[in-house]
C-alpha positions in Angstrom: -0.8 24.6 9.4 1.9 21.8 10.4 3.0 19.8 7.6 2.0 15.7 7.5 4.8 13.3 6.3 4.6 11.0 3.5 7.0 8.5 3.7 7.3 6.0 0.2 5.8 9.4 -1.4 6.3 8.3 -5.1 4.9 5.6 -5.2 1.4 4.0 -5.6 -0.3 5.0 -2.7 2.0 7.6 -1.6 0.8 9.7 -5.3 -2.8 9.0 -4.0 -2.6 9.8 -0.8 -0.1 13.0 -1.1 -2.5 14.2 -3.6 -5.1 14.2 -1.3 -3.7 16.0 1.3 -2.5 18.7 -0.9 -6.1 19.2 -2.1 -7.4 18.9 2.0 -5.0 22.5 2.0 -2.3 20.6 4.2 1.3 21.1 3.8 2.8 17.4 2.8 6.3 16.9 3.1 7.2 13.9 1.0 10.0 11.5 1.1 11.2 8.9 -1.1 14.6 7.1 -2.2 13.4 6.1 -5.9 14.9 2.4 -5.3 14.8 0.8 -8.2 12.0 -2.0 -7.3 10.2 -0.9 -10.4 11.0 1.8 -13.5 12.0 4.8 -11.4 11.1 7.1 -15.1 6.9 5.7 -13.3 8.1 7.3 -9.7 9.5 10.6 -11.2 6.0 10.9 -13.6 3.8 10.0 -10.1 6.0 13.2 -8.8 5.0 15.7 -11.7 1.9 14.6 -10.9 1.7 16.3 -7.7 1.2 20.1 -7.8 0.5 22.6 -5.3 2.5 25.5 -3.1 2.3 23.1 -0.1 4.5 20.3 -1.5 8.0 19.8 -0.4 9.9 16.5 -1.5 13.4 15.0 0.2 15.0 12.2 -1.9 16.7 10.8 0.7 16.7 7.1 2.4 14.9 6.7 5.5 17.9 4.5 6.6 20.9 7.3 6.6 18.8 10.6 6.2 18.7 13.0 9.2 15.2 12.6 10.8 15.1 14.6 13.1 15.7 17.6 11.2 13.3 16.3 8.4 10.2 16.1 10.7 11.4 19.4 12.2 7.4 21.2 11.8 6.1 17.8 11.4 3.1 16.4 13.4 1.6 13.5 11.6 3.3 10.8 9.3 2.1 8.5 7.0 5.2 6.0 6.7 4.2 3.9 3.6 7.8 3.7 2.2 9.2 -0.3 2.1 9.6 -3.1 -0.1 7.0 -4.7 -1.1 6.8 -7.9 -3.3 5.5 -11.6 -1.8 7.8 -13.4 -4.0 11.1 -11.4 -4.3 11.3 -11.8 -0.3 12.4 -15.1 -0.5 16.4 -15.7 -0.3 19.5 -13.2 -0.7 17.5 -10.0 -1.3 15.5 -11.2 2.9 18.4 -8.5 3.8 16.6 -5.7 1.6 13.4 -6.7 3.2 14.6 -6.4 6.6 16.2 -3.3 5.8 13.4 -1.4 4.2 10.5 -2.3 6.2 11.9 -3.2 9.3 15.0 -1.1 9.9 14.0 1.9 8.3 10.5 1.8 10.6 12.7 1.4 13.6 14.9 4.5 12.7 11.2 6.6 12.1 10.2 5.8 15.4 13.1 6.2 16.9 13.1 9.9 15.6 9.2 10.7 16.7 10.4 9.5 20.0 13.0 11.8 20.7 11.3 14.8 18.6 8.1 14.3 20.9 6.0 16.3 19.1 4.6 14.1 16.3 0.7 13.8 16.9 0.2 10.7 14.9 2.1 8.1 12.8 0.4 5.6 10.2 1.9 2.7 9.5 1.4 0.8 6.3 0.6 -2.7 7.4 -0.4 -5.7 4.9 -3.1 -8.6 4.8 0.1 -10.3 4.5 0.8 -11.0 8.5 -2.3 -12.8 8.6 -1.6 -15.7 6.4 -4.0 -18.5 5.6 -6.2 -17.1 8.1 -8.3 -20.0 9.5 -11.5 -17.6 9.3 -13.0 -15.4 7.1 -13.5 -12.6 7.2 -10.7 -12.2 9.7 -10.6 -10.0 12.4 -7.6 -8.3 13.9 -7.9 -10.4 16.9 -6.7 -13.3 14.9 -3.2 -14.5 15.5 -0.8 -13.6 12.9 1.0 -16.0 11.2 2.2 -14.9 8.0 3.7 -17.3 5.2 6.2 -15.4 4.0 9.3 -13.4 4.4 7.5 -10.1 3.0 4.9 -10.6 5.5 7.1 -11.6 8.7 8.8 -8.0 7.9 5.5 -6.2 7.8 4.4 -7.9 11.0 7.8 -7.1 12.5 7.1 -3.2 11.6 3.6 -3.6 13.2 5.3 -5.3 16.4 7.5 -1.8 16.1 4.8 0.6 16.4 3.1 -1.4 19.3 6.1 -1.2 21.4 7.0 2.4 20.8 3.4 3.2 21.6 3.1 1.6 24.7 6.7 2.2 25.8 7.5 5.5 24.5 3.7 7.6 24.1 4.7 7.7 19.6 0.9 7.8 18.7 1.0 5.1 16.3 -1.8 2.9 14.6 -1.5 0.0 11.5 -3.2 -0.2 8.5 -3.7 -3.8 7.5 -4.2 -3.3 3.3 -5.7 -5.6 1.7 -4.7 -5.9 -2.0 -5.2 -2.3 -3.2 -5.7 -1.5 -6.9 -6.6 1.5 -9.0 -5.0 3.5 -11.3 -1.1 4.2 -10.8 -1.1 0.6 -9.4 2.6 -0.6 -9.7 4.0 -2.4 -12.8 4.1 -5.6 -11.4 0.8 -6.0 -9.6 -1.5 -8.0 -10.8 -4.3 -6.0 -12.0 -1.8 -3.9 -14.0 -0.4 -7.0 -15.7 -3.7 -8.1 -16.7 -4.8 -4.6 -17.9 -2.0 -4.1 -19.9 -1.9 -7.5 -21.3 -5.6 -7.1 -22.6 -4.8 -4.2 -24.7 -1.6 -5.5 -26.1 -2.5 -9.2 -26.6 0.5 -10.1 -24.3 0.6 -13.2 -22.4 -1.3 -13.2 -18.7 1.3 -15.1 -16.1 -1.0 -16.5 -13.7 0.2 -18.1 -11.0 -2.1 -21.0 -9.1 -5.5 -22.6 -10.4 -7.3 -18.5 -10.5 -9.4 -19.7 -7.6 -7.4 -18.1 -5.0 -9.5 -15.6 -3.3 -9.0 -12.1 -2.4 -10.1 -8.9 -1.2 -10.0 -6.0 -3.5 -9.7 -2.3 -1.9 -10.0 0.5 -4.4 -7.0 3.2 -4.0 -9.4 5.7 -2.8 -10.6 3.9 0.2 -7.4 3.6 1.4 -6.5 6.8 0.7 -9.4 8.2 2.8 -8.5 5.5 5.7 -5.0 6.8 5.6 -6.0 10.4 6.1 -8.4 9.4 8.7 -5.9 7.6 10.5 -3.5 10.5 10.8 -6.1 13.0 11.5 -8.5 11.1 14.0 -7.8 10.2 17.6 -7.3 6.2 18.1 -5.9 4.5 20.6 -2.2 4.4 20.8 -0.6 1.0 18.9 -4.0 -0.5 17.5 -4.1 -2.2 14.1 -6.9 -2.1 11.8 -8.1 -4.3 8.8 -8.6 -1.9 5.4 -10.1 -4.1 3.3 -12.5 -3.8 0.2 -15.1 -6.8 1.0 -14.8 -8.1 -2.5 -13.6 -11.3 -2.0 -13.7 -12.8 -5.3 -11.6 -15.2 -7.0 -8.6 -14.4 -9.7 -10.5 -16.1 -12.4 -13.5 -13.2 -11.8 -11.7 -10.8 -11.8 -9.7 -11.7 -15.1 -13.3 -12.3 -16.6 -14.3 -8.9 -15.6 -11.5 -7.2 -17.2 -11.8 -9.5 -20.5 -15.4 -8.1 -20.2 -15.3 -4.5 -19.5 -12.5 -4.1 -21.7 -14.1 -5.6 -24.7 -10.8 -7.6 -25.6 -9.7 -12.1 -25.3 -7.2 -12.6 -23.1 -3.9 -14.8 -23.6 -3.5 -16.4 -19.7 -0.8 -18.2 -18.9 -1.2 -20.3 -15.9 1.7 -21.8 -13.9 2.2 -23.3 -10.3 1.6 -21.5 -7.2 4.6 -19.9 -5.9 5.8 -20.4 -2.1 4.1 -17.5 0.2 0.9 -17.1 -1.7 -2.1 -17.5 0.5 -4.9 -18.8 -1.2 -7.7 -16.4 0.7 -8.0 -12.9 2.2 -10.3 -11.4 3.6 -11.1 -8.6 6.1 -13.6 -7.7 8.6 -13.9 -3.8 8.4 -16.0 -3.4 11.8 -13.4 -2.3 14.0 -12.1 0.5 11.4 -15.9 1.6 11.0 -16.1 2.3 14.9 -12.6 3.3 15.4 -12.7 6.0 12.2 -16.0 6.1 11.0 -14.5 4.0 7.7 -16.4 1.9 5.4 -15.2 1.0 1.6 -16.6 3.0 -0.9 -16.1 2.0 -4.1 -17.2 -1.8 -5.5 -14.9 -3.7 -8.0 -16.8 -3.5 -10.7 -16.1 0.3 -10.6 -13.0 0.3 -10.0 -11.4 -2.2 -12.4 -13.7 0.4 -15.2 -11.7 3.6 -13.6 -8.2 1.3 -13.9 -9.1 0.1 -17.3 -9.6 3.8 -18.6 -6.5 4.5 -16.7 -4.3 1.7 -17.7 -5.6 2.5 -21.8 -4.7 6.1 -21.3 -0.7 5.3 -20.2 -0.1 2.8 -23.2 -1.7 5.4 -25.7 0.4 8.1 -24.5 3.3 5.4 -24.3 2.7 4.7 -28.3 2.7 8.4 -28.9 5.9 9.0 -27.3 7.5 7.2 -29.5 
C-alpha cells in the first residue's frame, strides 16, 4: 500500500488524523518542524502517542526540506502544517505567516507537480477567509473576504491549490475548518483555556462581549472529512465548508463547561481584538454530496470527551511533579 502524507503531523489535528490512518492499515509518512508556536515538550508527547509499524516521521521544514525525495512512494497528502493564530498575524511576525502557510504550500505543490504521481492533496483551509460573512450559514459560493492577516494567508494557500489544479492536473481540494475542538486541542485555543482554567481556578481571558457566535466541529469530524478527502474522487481545486452546525455563542459554551464540569469559573472579559469576526457558520451541503460527510458528534458531547481529556493532562501534570 502507498504511503499518505501528513504534513503539520504533531500537531492537533495532525495526531488525530495520523492516528487514524494508521489504524485504517495505511502507511502515513509524517512531517513536522516542531516550531515553537506552542510548548514543543505537547508536539513530542502527540508523537509518542502515535504507534504502529506503518509510521515514518521527517522533522524537517517544508520550506528547505527535499520534497521530492520525501513524497518519493507518496500518493495522497494531507498538508495541514502552517501557522495558525488570528491575533499573532498582525505586524512583524505577517512574514512568518506568509512563510508558513503560503510559501511552504507553494513549495508542496510545486513538488506534486513535478513528481506527477500524487493522487490527491488536502489542503487545510479555515472559516477564516470568509470573514463577517453577510449570510449564515454561508456557503462556499460566498465571496471571501477575510479580516485578517491569518486569514488572507489561508485564502492565499486556497488560491494556490486552485491554480495548480487547473493549470498543472495536482488533484487538490480545501477544507474550510471551522473552529475545531476536542481533546489534544492546542494550548492556546479557546476551549483549552477555559477547561484548564475551570479546574485550576485560573482566570478566563475573554475577549469581546461572549456573544460572538461560532461553529463548533468536534476533532473527529474533521478527522473523518480529512480522510475522505484524500481517499474520495472530487473534482480537481474545489473547496468545501467542514463545519460542526453548532453555532452557539461563547457565553454557552463557557456555561456548558462551568456546568458539565461541576466547577465556578473566574472570566475575565476584555475588548475585542482586531480580526475577530463576530459569526461563523457553515453550510455542510456541498461536503455531504461531494463526500458523503455529515458532522457527527454534537457539542454537548464533545466539550464532556475534552473535559475528561483536559482533567486527565493536569492530573498527570500534578503527578509529574
Amino acid at each position: 500500500m502507498s504511503a499518505i502524507m501528513v504534513t503539520g503531523a504533531a500537531g492537533f489535528i495532525g495526531t488525530a488524523t495520523t492516528r487514524a490512518l494508521l489504524e485504517l492499515g495505511h502507511d502515513v509518512v509524517g512531517v513536522d518542524s516542531l516550531t515553537d508556536y506552542y510548548d514543543v515538550t505537547l508536539k513530542n508527547r502527540n508523537l509518542k502517542s502515535i504507534t504502529g509499524n506503518g509510521f515514518t516521521f521527517l522533522q524537517q521544514d517544508l520550506l528547505d526540506m527535499d520534497l521530492h525525495r520525501a513524497l518519493d512512494g507518496v500518493e495522497r497528502v494531507i498538508h495541514l502544517a502552517g501557522q495558525p493564530g488570528v491575533r499573532g498575524s498582525w505586524g512583524h511576525q505577517f512574514d512568518v505567516y506568509t512563510q508558513r502557510n503560503v510559501l511552504a504550500t507553494q513549495r508542496l505543490l510545486e513538488a506534486a507537480k513535478e513528481v506527477g504521481h500524487i493522487k490527491k492533496l488536502v489542503y487545510a483551509s479555515s472559516s477564516s477567509i470568509y470573514g463577517n460573512a453577510v449570510a449564515h450559514p454561508t456557503f462556499e459560493t460566498s465571496v471571501p473576504s477575510p479580516v485578517s492577516p491569518y486569514g488572507v494567508t489561508k485564502l492565499a494557500g486556497e488560491h494556490l491549490t486552485r491554480l495548480y489544479a487547473w493549470n498543472h492536473g495536482v488533484p487538490t481540494i480545501a477544507l474550510r475548518y471551522f473552529t475545531v475542538y476536542g481533546p489534544g486541542q492546542r494550548p492556546d485555543m479557546a476551549f483549552t483555556r477555559f477547561m484548564t482554567a475551570a479546574y485550576t481556578g485560573g482566570p478566563i481571558t475573554l475577549f469581546g462581549t461572549g456573544e460572538q457566535i461560532r461553529d463548533f466541529t468536534y476533532i473527529d469530524d474533521v478527522v473523518r472529512a480529512n480522510i475522505a478527502a484524500a481517499v474520495e474522487f472530487t473534482e480537481p481545486g474545489i473547496a468545501l465548508n467542514v463545519a460542526g452546525g453548532s453555532n452557539v455563542s461563547m457565553n454557552t459554551v463557557l456555561a456548558m463547561i462551568a456546568d458539565k464540569s461541576g466547577r465556578d469559573l473566574n472570566i475575565e472579559r476584555h475588548a475585542a481584538v482586531a480580526g475577530d469576526v463576530f459569526r461563523t457558520g457553515g453550510s455542510t451541503d456541498a461536503i455531504q454530496e461531494a463526500l458523503g460527510w455529515q458532522p457527527a458528534v454534537a457539542l454537548e458531547v464533545g466539550i464532556e470527551r475534552q473535559l475528561v481529556w483536559a482533567e486527565n493532562l493536569l492530573s498527570e501534570a500534578v503527578q509529574s511533579r
